[in-house]
C-alpha positions in Angstrom: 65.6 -11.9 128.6 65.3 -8.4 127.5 67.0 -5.7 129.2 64.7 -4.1 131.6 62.2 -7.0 132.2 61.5 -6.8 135.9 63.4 -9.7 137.8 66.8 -9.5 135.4 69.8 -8.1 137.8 71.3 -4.5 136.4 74.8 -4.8 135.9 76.9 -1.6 136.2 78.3 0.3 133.7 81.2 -0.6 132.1 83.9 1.8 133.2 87.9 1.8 131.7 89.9 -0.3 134.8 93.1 1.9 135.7 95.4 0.8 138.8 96.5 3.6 140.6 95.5 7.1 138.5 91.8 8.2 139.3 88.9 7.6 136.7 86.9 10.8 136.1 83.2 10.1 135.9 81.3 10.1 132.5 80.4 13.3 131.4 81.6 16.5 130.5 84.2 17.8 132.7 84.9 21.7 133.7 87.6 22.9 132.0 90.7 24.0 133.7 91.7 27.6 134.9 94.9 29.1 132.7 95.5 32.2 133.4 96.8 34.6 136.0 94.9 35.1 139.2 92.6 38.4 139.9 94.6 41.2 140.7 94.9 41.6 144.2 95.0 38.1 144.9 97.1 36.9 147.8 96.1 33.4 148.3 94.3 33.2 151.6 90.7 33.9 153.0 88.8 36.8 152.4 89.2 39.2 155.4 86.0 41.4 154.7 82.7 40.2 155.1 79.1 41.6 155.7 78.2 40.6 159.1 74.9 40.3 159.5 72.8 41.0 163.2 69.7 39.4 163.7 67.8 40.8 166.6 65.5 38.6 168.4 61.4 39.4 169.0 61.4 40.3 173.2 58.4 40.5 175.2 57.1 43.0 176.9 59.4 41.8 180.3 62.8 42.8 180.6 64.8 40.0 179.2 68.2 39.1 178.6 70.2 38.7 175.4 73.1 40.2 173.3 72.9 43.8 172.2 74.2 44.2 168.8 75.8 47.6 169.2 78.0 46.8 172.1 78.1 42.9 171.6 77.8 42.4 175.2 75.1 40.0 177.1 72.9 42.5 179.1 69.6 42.5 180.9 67.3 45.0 178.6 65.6 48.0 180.2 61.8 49.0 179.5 60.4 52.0 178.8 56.7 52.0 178.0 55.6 54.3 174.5 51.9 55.1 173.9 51.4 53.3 170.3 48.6 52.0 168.3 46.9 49.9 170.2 46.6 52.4 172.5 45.2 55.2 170.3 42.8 52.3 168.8 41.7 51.9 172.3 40.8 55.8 173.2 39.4 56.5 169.4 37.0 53.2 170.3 35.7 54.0 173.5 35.6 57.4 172.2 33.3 56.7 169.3 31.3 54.5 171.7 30.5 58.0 173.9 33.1 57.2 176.6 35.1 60.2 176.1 36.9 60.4 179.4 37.0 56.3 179.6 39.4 56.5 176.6 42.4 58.1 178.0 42.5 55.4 180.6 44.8 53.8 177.7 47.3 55.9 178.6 47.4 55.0 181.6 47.7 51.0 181.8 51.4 49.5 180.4 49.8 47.0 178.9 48.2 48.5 176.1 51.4 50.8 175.4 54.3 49.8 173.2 57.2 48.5 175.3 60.9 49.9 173.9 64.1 47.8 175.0 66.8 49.3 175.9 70.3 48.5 176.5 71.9 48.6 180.3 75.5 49.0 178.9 75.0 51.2 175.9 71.7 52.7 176.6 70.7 52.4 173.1 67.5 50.8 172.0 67.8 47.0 170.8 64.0 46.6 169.6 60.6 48.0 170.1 57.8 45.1 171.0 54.6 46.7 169.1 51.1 45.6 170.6 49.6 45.9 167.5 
């Protein structure tokens, strides 16, 4: 049979047998490091680090998660912000002849911008744009 004839049995490779001492695989190997370490080097972890703060998507409910200026777990606060939707809303009904109809926009939280704030550190976690 010829090698590679479908129903003949693969054998392995034929590696050097050594008791004791491991084998490295075939190939070429990375050489070794000579040389001094960095300057600087102590031996041990890395103590600096970029941290990196995701801040979730919220809603336009107060909702609870970690601020990531004071670390601690809080319950947001909501304050509601006139934004684009609610412009696109008074220039439509505007256009459409409804002058007075439009600034109703103002006037209904749901078609305003809703800004999360934090209860601890009263500083502003994320804005939840309509639009």
């Amino acid at each position: 049979m010829e090698k590679g004839d479908p129903g003949q049995e693969s054998s392995p490779p034929d590696y050097p047998m050594t008791y004791g001492a491991a084998v490295p695989p075939p190939g070429p190997q990375p050489a070794p490091y000579v040389g001094s370490p960095p300057v600087g080097y102590q031996g041990g972890p890395s103590t600096t680090g970029t941290h990196v703060v995701v801040v979730p998507s919220l809603p336009d409910i107060p909702t609870q998660t970690k601020c990531p200026h004071c670390r601690e777990t809080v319950v947001t606060e909501t304050h509601y912000k006139p934004g684009l939707m609610t412009w696109a809303i008074c220039g439509g009904l505007s256009l459409i002849g409804c002058i007075p109809c439009g600034f109703i926009a103002f006037c209904v939280d749901a078609c305003k911008d809703v800004e999360h704030h934090c209860t601890n550190c009263r500083r502003l976690i994320h804005i939840h744009k309509r639009i």
